[in-house]
C-alpha positions in Angstrom: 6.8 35.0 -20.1 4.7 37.8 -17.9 7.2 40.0 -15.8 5.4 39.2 -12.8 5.8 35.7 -13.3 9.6 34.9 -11.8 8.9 37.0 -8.8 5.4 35.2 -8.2 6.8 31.8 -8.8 9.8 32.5 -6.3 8.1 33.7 -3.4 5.4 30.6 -4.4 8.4 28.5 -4.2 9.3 29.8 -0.1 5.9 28.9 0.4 6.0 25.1 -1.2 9.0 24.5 1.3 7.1 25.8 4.3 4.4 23.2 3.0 7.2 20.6 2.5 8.3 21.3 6.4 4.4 21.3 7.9 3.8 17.9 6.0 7.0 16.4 7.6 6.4 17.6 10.9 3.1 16.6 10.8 3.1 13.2 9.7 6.0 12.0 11.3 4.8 13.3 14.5 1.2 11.6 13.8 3.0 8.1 12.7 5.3 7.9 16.2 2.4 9.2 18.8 -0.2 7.7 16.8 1.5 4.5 16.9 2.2 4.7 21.1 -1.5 6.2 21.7 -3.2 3.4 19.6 -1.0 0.4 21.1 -2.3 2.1 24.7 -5.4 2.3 23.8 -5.6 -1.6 23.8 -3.9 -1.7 27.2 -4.8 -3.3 30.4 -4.8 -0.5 32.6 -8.9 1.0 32.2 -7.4 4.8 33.3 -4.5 4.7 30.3 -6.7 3.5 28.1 -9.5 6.6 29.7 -6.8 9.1 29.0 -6.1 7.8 25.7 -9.2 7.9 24.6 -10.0 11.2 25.6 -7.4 12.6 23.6 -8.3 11.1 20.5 -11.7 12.0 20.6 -10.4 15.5 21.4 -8.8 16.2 18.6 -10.6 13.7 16.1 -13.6 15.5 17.3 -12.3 19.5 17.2 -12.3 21.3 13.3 -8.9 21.9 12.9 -9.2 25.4 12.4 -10.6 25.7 15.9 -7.2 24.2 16.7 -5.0 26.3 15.1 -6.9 29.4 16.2 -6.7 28.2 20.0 -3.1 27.1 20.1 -2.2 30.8 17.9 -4.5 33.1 19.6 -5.6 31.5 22.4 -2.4 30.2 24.4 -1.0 33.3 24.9 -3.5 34.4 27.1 -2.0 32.4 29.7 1.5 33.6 28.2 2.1 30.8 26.1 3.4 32.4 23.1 3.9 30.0 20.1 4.9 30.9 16.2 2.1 30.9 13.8 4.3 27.9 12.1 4.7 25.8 15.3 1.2 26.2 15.5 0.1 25.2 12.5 2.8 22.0 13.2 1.4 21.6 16.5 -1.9 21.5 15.5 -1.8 19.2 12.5 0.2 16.6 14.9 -2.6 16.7 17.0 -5.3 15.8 14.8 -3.0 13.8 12.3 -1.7 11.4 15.8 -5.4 11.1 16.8 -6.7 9.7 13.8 -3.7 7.6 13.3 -4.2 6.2 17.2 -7.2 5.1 15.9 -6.0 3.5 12.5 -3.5 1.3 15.0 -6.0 0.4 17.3 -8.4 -1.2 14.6 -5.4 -3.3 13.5 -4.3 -4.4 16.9 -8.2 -5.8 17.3 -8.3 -7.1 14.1 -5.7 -9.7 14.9 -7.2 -12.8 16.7 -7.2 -12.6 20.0 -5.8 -16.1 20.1 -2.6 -14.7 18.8 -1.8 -12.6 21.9 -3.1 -15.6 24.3 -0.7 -17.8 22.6 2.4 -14.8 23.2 1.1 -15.5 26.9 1.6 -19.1 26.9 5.2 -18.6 25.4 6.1 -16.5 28.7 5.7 -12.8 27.0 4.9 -10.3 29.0 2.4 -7.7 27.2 4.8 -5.4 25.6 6.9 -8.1 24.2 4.1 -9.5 22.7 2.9 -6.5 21.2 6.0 -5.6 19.9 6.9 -9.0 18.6 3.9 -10.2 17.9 0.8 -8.2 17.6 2.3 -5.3 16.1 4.1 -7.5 13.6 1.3 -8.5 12.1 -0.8 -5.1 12.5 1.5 -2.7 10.7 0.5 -4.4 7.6 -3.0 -3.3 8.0 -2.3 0.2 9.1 -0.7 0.9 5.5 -3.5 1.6 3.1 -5.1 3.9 5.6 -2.4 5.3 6.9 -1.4 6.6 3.2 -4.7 8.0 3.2 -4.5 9.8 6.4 -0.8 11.4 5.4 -2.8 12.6 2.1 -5.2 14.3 3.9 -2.8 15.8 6.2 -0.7 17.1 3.6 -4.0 18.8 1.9 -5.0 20.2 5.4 -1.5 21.9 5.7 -3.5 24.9 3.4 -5.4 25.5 6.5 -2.4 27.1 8.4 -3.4 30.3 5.6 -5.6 30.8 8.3 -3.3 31.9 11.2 -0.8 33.7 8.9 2.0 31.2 7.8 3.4 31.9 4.9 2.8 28.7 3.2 1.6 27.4 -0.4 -1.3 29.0 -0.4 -1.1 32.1 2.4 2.0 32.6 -0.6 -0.1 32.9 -3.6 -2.8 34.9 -1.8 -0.3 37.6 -1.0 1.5 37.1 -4.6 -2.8 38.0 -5.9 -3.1 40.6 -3.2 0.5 42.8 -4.2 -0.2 42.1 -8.1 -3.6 43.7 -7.6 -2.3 46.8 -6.0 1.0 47.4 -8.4 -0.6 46.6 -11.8 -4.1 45.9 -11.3 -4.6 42.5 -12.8 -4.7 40.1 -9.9 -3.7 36.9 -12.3 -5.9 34.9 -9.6 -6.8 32.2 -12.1 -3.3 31.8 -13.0 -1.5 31.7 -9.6 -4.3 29.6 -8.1 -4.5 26.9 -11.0 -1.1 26.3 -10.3 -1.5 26.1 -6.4 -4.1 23.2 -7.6 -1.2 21.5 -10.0 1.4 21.5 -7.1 -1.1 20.1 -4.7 -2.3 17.5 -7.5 0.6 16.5 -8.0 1.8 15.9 -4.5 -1.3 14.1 -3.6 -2.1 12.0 -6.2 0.9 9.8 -6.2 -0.6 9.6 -2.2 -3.8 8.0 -3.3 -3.0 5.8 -5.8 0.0 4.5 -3.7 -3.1 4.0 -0.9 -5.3 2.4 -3.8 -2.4 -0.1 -4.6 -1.6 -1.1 -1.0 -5.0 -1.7 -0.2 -5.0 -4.3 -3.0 -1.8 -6.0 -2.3 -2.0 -6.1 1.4 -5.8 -6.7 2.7 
C-alpha cells in the first residue's frame, strides 16, 4: 500500500461524515417543510397558497450554487454571518423542500376530489381531512419520487466544494492539491475514482429502491 494512502483515506473519511451530516440535514429538513409547504399549497386561503408558491418557484427556479454563494457571501453584508457548512445545509433545504412541496402537491390533486367532498359530508373540517384522509392516501404516491429527489440531494451535497466545506469531495481536492506539492504525483485518478465508488455506492441503492417503489406502489 502507497504511504500516502492512510493519510488520504483518513482525512477522505472527515469528509464522507461531513457528507453523511449535509444529506441528513438536508433531506429531513426537505421531507417536514416540503410536506407543510405542499399540503398549503392546496389550501383555501388564495394569499397562503401566493406565498407558497412563490417560495417554491424561488428556489426550484435559483441554481443551487447561486444559493449557496448568496447565503455564504452574500448575507453577511447585512451582518448575517453563517458557516460555510450551515450554508451549504441551508441551502440544500431550501431547494430540496421546494421540490418536495411540489412532489406533495401533485399527490394531494391526484386524489379525487370526491374524496375530500365526502370528508366534508362526514363533519371534517379541512385539516382533519387532510390529515386523515387526503394525506393518507397521498403519501403513497409521494414515495417513488421522493426517493428520487433525496438521491439527487445527496449527489448535490458535492456542490458545497464550492463555498469551502470540507466535504467528500472539497476533501479529496485538498488530499490532490497537498500530494502534488510534497511528492509531486497528484494520484488524481486514484483519489477521485474512489470519490465516484463512495458516491456509487450511496446512490445507487437510492435509485433502484426508487425503481422498485414505483412498481409496487403506482
Amino acid at each position: 500500500m502507497p504511504a500516502w494512502v492512510p493519510s488520504v483515506a483518513a482525512y477522505m473519511a472527515h469528509g464522507l461524515a461531513v457528507t453523511a451530516v449535509l444529506s441528513a440535514v438536508g433531506v429531513a429538513a426537505s421531507i417536514v417543510l416540503g410536506t407543510v409547504l405542499g399540503v398549503l399549497q392546496t389550501a383555501r386561503v388564495a394569499p397562503v397558497r401566493g406565498l407558497v408558491r412563490l417560495y417554491v418557484e424561488l428556489w426550484r427556479g435559483l441554481p443551487i450554487v447561486i444559493t449557496l454563494f448568496f447565503i455564504f457571501f452574500a448575507l453577511p453584508a447585512v451582518r448575517v454571518n453563517v458557516s460555510a457548512l450551515t450554508s451549504a445545509a441551508v441551502g440544500l433545504a431550501l431547494w430540496g423542500s421546494a421540490n418536495a412541496a411540489e412532489i406533495v402537491r401533485g399527490a394531494i390533486l391526484s386524489i379525487p376530489r370526491t374524496q375530500l367532498d365526502a370528508a366534508y359530508a362526514l363533519g371534517l373540517s379541512w385539516r382533519q381531512a387532510m390529515v386523515h384522509v387526503i394525506l393518507a392516501q397521498a403519501v403513497r404516491r409521494t414515495i417513488p419520487p421522493m426517493m428520487g429527489l433525496l438521491t439527487n440531494l445527496v449527489q448535490n451535497t458535492a456542490l458545497a466544494a464550492v463555498i469551502g466545506v470540507p466535504e467528500l469531495l472539497e476533501t479529496a481536492k485538498r488530499s490532490i492539491e497537498r500530494l502534488t506539492v510534497d511528492t509531486g504525483n497528484s494520484h488524481a485518478t486514484a483519489i477521485f475514482g474512489g470519490v465516484l465508488v463512495v458516491f456509487f455506492l450511496v446512490c445507487f441503492p437510492l435509485t433502484h429502491a426508487s425503481r422498485r417503489l414505483e412498481r409496487r406502489l403506482l
